[in-house]
BANUSE-380802 format. One record per residue (C-alpha): residue number from 0; x, y, z. Coordinates in nm, 3 decimals, decimal comma. Layout:
<r NUM <X Y Z>>,
...
end
This chain:
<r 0 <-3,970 -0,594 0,048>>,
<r 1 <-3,813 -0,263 0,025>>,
<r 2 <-3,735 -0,313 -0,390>>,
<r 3 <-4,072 -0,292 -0,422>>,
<r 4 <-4,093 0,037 -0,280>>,
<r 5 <-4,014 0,391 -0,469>>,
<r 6 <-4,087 0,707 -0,262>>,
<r 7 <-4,368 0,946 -0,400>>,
<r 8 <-4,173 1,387 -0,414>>,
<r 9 <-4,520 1,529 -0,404>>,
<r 10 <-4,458 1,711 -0,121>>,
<r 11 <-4,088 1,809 -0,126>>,
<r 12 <-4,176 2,168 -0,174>>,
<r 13 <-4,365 2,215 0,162>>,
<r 14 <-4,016 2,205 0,321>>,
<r 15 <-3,921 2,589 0,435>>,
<r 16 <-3,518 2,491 0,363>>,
<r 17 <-3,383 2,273 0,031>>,
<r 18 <-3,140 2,109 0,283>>,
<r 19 <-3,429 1,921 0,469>>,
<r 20 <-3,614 1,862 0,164>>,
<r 21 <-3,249 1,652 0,063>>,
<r 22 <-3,188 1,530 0,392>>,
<r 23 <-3,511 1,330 0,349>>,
<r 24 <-3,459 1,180 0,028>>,
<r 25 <-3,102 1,075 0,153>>,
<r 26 <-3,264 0,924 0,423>>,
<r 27 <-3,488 0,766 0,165>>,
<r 28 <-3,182 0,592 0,010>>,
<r 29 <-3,025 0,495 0,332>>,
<r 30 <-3,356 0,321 0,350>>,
<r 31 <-3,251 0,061 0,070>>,
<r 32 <-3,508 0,266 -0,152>>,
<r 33 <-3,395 0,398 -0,512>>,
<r 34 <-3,674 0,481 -0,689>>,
<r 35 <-3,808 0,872 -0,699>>,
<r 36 <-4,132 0,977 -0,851>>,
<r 37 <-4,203 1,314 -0,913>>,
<r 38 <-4,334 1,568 -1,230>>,
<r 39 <-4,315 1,893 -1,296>>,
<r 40 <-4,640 1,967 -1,203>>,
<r 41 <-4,516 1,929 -0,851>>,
<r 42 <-4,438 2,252 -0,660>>,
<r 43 <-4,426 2,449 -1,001>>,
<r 44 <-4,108 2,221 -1,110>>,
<r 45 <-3,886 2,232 -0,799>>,
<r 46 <-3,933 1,915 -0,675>>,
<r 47 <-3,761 1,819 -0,982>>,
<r 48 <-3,513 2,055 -0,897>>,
<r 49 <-3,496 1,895 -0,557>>,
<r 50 <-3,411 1,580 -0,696>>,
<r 51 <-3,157 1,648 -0,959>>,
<r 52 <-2,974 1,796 -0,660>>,
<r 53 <-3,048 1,498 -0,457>>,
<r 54 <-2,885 1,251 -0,712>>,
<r 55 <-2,543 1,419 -0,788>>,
<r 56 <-2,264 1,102 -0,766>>,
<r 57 <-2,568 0,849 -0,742>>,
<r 58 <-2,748 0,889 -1,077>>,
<r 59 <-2,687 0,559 -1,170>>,
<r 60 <-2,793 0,415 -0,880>>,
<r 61 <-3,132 0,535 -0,879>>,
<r 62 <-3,441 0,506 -1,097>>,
<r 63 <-3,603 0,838 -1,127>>,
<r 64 <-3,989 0,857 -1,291>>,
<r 65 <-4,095 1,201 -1,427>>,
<r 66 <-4,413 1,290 -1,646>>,
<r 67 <-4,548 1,470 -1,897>>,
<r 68 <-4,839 1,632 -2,049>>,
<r 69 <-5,031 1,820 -1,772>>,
<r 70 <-4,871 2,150 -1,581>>,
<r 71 <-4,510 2,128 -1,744>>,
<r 72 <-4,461 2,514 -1,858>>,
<r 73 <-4,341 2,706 -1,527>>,
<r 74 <-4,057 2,981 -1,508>>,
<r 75 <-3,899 2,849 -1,205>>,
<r 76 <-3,560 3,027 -1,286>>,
<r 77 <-3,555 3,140 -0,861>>,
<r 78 <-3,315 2,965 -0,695>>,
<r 79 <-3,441 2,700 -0,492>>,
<r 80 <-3,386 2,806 -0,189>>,
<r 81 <-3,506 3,114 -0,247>>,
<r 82 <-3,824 2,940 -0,357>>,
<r 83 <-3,899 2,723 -0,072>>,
<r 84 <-3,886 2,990 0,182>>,
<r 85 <-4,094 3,229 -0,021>>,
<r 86 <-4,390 2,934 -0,022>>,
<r 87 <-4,324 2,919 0,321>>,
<r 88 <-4,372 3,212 0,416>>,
<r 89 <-4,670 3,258 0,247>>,
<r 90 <-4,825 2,946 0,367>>,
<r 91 <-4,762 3,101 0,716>>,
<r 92 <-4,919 3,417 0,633>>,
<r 93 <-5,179 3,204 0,411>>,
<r 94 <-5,156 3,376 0,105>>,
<r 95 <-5,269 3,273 -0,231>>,
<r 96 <-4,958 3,488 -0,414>>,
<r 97 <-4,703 3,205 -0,457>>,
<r 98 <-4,949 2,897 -0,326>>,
<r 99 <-4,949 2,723 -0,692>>,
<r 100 <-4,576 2,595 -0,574>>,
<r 101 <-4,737 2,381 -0,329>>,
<r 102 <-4,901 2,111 -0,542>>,
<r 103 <-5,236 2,019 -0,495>>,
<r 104 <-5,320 1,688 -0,682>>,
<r 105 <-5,596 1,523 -0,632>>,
<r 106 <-5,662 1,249 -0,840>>,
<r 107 <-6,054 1,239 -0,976>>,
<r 108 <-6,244 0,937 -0,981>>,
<r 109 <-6,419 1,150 -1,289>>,
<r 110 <-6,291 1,060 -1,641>>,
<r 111 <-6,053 1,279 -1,795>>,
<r 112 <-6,163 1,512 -2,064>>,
<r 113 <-6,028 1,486 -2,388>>,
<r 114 <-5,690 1,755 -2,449>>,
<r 115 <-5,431 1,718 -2,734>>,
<r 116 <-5,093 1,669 -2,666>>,
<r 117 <-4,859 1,749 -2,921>>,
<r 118 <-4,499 1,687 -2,997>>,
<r 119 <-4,398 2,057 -2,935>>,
<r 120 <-4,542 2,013 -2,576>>,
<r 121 <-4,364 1,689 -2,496>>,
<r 122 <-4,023 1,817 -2,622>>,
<r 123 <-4,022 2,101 -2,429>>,
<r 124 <-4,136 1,912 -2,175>>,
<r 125 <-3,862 1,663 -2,197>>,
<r 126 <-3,605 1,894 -2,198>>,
<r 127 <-3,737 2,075 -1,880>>,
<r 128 <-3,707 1,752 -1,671>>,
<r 129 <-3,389 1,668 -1,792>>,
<r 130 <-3,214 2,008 -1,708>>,
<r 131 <-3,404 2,024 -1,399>>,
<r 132 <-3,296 1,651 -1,307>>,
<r 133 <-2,938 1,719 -1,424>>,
<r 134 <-2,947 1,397 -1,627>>,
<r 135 <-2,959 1,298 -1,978>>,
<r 136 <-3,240 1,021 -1,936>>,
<r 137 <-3,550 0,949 -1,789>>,
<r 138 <-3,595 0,584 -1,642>>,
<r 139 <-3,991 0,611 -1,648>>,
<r 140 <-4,105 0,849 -1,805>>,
<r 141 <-4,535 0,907 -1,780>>,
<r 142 <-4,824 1,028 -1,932>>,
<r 143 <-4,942 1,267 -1,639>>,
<r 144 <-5,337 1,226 -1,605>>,
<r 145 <-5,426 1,116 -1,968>>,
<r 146 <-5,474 0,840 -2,207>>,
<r 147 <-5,272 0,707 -2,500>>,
<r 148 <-5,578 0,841 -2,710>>,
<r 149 <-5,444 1,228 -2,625>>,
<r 150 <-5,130 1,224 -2,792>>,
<r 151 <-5,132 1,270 -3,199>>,
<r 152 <-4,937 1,075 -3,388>>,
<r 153 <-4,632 1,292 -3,417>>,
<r 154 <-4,601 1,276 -3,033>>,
<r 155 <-4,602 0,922 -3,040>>,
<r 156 <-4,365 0,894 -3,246>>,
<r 157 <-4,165 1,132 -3,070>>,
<r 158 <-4,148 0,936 -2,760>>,
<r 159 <-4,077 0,623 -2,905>>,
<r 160 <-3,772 0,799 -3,081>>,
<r 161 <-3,634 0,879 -2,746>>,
<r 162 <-3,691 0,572 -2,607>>,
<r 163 <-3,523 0,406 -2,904>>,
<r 164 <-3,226 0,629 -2,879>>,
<r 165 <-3,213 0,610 -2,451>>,
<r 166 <-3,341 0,927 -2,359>>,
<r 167 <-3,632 0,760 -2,188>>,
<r 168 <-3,598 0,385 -2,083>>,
<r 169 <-3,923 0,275 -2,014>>,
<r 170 <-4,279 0,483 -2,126>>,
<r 171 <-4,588 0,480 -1,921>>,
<r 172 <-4,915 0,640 -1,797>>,
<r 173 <-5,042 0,726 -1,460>>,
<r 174 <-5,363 0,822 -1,416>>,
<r 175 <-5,696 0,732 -1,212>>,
<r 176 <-5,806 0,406 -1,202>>,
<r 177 <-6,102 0,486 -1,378>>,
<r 178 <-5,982 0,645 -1,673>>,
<r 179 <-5,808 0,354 -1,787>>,
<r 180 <-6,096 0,144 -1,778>>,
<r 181 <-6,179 0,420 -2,097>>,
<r 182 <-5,888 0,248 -2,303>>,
<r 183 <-5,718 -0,105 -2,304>>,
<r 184 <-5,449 -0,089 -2,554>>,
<r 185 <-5,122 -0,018 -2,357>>,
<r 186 <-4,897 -0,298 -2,559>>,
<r 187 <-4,648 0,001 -2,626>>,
<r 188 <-4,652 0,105 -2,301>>,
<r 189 <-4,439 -0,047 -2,014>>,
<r 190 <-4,589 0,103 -1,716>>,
<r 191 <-4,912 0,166 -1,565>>,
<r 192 <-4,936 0,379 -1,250>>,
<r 193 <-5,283 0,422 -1,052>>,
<r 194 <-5,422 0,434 -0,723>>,
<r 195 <-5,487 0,130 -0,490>>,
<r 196 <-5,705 0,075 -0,218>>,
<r 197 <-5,697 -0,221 0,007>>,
<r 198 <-6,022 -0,397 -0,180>>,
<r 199 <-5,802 -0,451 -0,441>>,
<r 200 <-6,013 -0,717 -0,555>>,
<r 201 <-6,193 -0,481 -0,787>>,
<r 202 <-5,928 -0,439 -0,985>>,
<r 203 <-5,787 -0,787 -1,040>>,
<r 204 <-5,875 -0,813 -1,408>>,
<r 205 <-5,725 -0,523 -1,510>>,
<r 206 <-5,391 -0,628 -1,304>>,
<r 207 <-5,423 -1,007 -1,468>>,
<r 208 <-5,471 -0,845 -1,835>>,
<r 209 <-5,207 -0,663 -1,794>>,
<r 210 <-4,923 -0,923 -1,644>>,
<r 211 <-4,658 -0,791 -1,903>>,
<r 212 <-4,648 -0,449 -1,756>>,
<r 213 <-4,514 -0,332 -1,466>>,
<r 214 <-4,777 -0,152 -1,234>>,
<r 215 <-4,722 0,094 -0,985>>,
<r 216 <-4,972 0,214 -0,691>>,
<r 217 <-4,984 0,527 -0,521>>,
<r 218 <-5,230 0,667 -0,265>>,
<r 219 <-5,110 0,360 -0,063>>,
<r 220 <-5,181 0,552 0,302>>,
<r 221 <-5,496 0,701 0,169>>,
<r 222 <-5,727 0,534 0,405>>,
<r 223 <-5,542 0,671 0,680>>,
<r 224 <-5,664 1,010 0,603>>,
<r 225 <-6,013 0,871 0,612>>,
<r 226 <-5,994 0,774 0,938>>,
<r 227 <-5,949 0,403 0,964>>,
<r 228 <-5,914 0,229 1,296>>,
<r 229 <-5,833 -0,118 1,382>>,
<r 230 <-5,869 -0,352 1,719>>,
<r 231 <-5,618 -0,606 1,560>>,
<r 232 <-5,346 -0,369 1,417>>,
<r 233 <-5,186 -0,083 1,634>>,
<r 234 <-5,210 0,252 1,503>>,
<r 235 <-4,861 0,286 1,500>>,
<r 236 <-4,855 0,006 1,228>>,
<r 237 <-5,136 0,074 1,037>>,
<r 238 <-4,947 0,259 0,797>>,
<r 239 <-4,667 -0,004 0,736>>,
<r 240 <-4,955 -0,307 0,754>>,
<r 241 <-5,130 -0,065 0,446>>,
<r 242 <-4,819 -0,056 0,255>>,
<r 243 <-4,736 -0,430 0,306>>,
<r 244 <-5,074 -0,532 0,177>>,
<r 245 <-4,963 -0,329 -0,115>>,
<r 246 <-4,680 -0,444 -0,176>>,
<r 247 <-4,821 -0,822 -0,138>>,
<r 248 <-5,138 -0,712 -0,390>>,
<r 249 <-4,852 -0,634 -0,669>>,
<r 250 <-4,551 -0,853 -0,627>>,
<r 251 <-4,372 -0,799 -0,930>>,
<r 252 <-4,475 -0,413 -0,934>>,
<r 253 <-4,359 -0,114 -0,701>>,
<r 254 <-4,572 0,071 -0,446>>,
<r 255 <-4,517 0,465 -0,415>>,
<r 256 <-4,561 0,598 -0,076>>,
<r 257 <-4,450 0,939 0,073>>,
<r 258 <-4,379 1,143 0,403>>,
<r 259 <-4,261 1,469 0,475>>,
<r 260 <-4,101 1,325 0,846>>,
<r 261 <-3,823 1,036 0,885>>,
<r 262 <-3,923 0,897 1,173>>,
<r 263 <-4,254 0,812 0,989>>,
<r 264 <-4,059 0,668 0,721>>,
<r 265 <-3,851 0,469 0,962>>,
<r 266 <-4,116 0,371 1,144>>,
<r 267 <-4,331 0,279 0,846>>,
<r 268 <-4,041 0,006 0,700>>,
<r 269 <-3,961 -0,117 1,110>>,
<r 270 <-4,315 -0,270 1,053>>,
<r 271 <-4,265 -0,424 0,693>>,
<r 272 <-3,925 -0,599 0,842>>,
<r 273 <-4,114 -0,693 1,128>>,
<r 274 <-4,390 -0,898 0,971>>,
<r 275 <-4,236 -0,959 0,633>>,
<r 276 <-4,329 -1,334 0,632>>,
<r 277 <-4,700 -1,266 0,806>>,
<r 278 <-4,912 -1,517 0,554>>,
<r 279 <-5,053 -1,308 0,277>>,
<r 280 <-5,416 -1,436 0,361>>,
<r 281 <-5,387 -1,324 0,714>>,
<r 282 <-5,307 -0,968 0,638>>,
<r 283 <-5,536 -0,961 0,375>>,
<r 284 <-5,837 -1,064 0,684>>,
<r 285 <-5,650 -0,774 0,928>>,
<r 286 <-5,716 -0,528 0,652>>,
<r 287 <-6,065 -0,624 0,563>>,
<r 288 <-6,127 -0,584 0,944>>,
<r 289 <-5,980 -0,281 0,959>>,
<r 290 <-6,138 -0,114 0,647>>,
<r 291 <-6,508 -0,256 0,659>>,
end
């Protein structure tokens, strides 16, 4: 089960010291897990910093998604340590002077409004990520928070250039659930990244109209936040019970799901090993149970 799991760097900047941030991603790996998701809208660009640090001598054992198109302009020339102590700090003190390191995402069941991406913005972009990744390719590279219908032509072009040439290996776009419901031509993209929730029902016809792409989910542990209880499932395996249902929802897909502690993460894949061959049917009744 654990290939169809890739590891969500939102948070990577709320650590006060770049060796735990690392520390946790190696753990990550240890983990049998090799795919990374971040974007440099996350902590102002160091998280991609973070990572291109992280994979030094393993770059070619890991798949590493990036995006593009939304917050992907920040001077982050401080040194990362530097950085991460600073946010700290300030989080401690709770000041607002260096908070836009910290990301705060929240994906919007609103639609997106319209913005023009052009091919100047996606270069530049580009060549952020890969200095800040120390590589010279992006495995997935995404369309942060917007629709194939943003991007002129030029920029189209421009991406399909690089992944012609093996810059970028596969192209997708990760956004809200709801905003690709606006759109449903993707046949030149490969991936489509969006939330799940454990009625996943809802979304079936997009998944089955889509079979020839590879979908990721995120927001796997969202209901967790929300409260959710269950008499049938302990709390200590909620989490992992939420991620295998995921994981089971999208077989030939990835789920993203992210910590900032390893005995969570440990924890989390203890329970997927545990009750890797529970019938797909019968989790599907301990979530209902739990959610409804």
């Amino acid at each position: 089960m654990r290939k169809h799991i890739g590891f969500g760097c939102v948070t990577l900047t709320t650590f006060p010291f770049k060796q735990q941030a690392i520390r946790l991603l190696n753990t990550v790996y240890d983990q049998g897990i090799t795919l990374f998701d971040t974007a440099p809208l996350y902590g102002k660009g160091y998280s991609e910093k973070i990572v291109g640090e992280f994979s030094r001598g393993k770059r070619d054992k890991l798949v590493i998604s990036t995006k593009f198109g939304l917050g992907d302009n920040f001077d982050n020339r401080i040194p990362i340590s530097v950085a991460l102590f600073i946010n700290y700090l300030n989080k401690l003190r709770k000041s607002n002077s260096f908070k836009t390191i910290i990301p705060h995402i929240i994906q919007s069941e609103s639609l997106q409004s319209y913005r023009k991406i052009q091919k100047n913005s996606i270069q530049r972009s580009l060549e952020q990520s890969l200095h800040a990744l120390r590589t010279d390719y992006i495995d997935n590279y995404l369309l942060h928070e917007g629709l194939p219908g943003f991007l002129t032509e030029d920029s189209l072009d421009y991406l399909f250039k690089m992944k012609e040439n093996g810059t970028i290996k596969k192209l997708g776009i990760a956004c809200s659930f709801t905003n690709f419901k606006q759109e449903n031509n993707y046949q030149d993209w490969d991936i489509l990244q969006y939330e799940f929730i454990p009625d996943f029902k809802s979304k079936l016809d997009f998944y089955n109209q889509h079979t020839d792409k590879l979908h990721i989910f995120h927001s796997i542990l969202k209901p967790l936040a929300q409260g959710i209880k269950s008499v049938d499932i302990s709390s200590d395996e909620l989490a992992g019970f939420l991620l295998m249902h995921a994981i089971i929802s999208n077989p030939c897909g990835k789920v993203l799901f992210s910590t900032t502690k390893e005995k969570n993460l440990i924890k989390n894949l203890s329970v997927l090993d545990k009750y890797k061959n529970i019938q797909p049917n019968k989790l599907d009744k301990l979530i209902q149970n739990a959610i409804s």
